[in-house]
C-alpha positions, -999 to +999 in steps of 0.1 A: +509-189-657+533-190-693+544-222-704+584-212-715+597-249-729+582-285-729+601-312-727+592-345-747+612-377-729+605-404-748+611-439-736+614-474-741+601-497-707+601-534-711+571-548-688+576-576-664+554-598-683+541-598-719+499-585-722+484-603-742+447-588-758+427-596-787+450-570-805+479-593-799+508-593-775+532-564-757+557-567-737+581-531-747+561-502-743+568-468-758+561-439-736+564-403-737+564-386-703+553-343-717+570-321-687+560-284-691+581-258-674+566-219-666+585-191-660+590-196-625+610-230-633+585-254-619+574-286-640+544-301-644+537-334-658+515-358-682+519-386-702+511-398-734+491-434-740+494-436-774+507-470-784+531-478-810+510-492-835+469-477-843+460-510-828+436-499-801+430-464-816+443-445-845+463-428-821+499-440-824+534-428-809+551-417-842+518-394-852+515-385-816+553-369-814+548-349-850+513-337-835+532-327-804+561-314-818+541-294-845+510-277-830+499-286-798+533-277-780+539-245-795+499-236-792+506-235-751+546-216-754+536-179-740+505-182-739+484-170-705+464-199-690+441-190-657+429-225-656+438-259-674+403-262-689+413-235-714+433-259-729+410-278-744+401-242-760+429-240-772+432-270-791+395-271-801+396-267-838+424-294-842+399-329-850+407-358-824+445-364-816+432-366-779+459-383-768+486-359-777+464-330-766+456-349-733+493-356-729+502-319-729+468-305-715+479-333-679+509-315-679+495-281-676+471-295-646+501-312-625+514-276-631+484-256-619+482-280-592+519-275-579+516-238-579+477-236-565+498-257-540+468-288-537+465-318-548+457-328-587+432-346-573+418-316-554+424-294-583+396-312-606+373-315-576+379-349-559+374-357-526+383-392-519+416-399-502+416-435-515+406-453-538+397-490-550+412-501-578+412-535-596+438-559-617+435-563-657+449-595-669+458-608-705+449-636-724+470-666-713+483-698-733+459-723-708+431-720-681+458-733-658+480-701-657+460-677-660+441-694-627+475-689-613+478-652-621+439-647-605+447-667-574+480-641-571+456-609-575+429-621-552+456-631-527+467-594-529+434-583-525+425-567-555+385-554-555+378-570-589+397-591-617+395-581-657+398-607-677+406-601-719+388-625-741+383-629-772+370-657-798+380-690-788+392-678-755+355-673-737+333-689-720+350-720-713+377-701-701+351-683-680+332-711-667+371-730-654+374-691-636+336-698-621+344-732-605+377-719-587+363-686-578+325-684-581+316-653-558+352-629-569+340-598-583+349-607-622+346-588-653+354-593-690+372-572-719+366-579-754+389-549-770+362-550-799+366-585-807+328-596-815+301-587-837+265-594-836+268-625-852+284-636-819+255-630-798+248-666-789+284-665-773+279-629-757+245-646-745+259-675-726+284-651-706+254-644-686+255-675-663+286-664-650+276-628-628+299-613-645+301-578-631+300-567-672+312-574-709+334-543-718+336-532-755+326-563-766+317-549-807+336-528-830+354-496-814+333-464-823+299-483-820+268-475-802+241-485-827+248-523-824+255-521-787+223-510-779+208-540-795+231-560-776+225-545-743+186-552-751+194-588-753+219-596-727+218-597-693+251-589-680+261-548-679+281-539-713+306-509-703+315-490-732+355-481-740+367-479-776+335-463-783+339-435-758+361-409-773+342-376-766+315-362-742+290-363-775+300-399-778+289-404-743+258-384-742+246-405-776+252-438-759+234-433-729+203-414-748+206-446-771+211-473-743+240-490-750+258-494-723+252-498-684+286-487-677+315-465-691+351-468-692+368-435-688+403-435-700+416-396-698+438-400-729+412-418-748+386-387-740+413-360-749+425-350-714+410-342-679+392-314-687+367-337-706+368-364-683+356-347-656+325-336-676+320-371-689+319-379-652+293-350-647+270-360-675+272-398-663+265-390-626+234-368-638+220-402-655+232-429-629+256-443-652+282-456-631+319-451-642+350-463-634+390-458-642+407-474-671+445-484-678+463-482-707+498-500-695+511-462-680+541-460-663+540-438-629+527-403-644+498-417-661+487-438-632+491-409-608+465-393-630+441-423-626+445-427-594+435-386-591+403-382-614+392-417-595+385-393-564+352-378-582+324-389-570+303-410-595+338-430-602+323-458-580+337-491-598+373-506-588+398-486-621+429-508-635+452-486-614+472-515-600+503-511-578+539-504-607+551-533-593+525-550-612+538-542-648+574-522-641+607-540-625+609-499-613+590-471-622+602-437-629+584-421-603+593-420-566+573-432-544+559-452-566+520-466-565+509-487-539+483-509-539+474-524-506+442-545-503+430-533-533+431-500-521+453-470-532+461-442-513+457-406-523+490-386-516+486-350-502+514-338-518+510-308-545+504-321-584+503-358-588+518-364-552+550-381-564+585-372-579+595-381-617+629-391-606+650-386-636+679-414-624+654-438-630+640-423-658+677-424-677+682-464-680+647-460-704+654-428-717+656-426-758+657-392-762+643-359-750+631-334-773+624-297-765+597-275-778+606-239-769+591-201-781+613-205-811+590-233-819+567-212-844+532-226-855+531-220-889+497-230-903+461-218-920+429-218-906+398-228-924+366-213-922 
């Protein structure tokens, strides 16, 4: 298949509550949905997690667009792809910017996908037709409502509740969740906020079961958390610090983490993802699905590279009711039970509906064969 144009719609969605982390609080969310059209006039699509600000990576929405705009568009324009993973060939010599390259390189599998006609999800190998998927909630002003929020997930049946914490916010806060809901499944995300010197604090989070402590040191680490994990008892799932399948493979040679976080943006794209998963599986390293606040594209994606096998841990791919007063995708996802149904439609299963689209639309930008990529290669 040729790539002839892609479209960059870039939009502004304003979430039905504010999410609050130990990076601080969001409630407007910048989005750019990448929709890549091939000769034949059918689209595929991705979309891009970068944030707004290099808060939880040096990734950020401005850079990501220029990146975009600059190389990794035009790289794909006319050229022949047989398979998505040649993507990441593609982009190979350009250094990190995974989530620009993932962006585009999810686009190209929703479009292999449509014209294969299967499912994305059967495209990268997955067999599940549902999936289980948990709840991530942010730090709240007192105990009191973010109880309220819990009681609301585990009423909806959610298979596990993420918690953010972060100094100050801990294990008193955990220990008021224990004596309302002692057995839930229950799990913890420090976005990076500790350091060793915190250990006492990481230590006393073991009382609580705590299905694990995720990226709980600096993003990028595995040296410290491998001391940590020698001196805690609850699981620490690595995030931040899992930006590559070499990052992977060092941390679980090293030991330091029990669990990993996949996030598809964060890792550069599917392509790598699904050997993450492969590498993982091989070592009994359980994985499971991370969120990044996406709108309906993204999510589809989730909810699709949560059908491999070894993906065995509730993901963050809650219902778009949960964060969007509508999503731009039609249907949108469902959560039922905790449980998400795999479509069996071609691609990512649902419509981008472009009405909806429109009331958060800032602009769209095309990147056509006119595009040229003007640049020098080192050796």
């Amino acid at each position: 298949m040729k790539i002839k144009e892609i479209k960059l719609h870039q939009l502004l969605m304003t979430m039905k509550n504010p999410f609050t982390t130990s990076f601080g609080t969001q409630q407007k969310r910048f989005i750019t949905i990448v929709e890549a059209i091939d000769e034949d006039g059918v689209s595929g699509f991705g979309e891009c997690v970068s944030g707004e600000d290099p808060l939880y990576s040096e990734e950020f929405m401005d850079a990501t667009l220029i990146a975009l705009k600059k190389y990794f568009g035009p790289l794909v324009i006319n050229t022949e792809i047989s398979h998505p993973d040649e993507v990441w060939e593609i982009y190979k010599p350009f250094k990190r910017n995974n989530m620009a390259k993932a962006s585009i390189e999810g686009a190209v599998w929703d479009l292999y996908a449509k014209k294969k006609g299967i499912t994305l999800a059967e495209a990268m190998g997955g067999k599940k037709k549902e999936v289980d998927v948990g709840v991530s909630l942010g730090i709240e002003d007192t105990d009191e409502l973010l109880l309220e929020r819990i009681g609301e997930k585990v009423e909806e049946g959610y298979k596990r509740i993420k918690v953010k914490i972060k100094p100050g916010r801990d294990v008193e806060m955990i220990r008021a969740i224990r004596e309302v809901y002692p057995d839930i499944p229950l799990m913890v995300d420090a976005n990076s906020a500790y350091t060793l010197d915190d250990i006492d604090t990481l230590k006393a989070l073991d009382e609580f079961n705590l299905m694990m402590i995720e990226q709980p040191l600096m993003a990028g680490d595995i040296i410290d958390h491998a001391k940590l994990q020698k001196q805690i008892k609850t699981p620490v799932c690595l995030d931040e610090s899992i930006d590559s399948y070499e990052s992977a493979a060092a941390a679980i040679e090293l030991g330091s983490c029990e669990i990993i976080n996949v996030k598809v943006g964060r890792v550069g794209g599917i392509t790598q993802s699904i050997k993450i998963h492969d590498l993982a599986a091989k070592h009994n390293i359980p994985l499971w699905c991370g969120g990044m606040l996406e709108a309906g594209v993204g999510r589809l994606h989730n909810v699709a590279i949560t059908t491999l096998s070894n993906f065995v841990l509730p993901g963050d791919t809650a219902s778009s009711s949960r964060y969007w007063f509508e999503d731009i995708i039609t249907p949108e996802v469902v959560a039922e039970n905790g449980v998400v149904k795999v479509s069996d439609k071609p691609g990512i299963g649902a419509e981008v509906d472009f009405g909806k689209m429109e009331q958060y639309l800032v602009k769209t930008e095309t990147i056509t064969e006119d595009d040229e990529l003007d640049m020098i290669m080192y050796n």
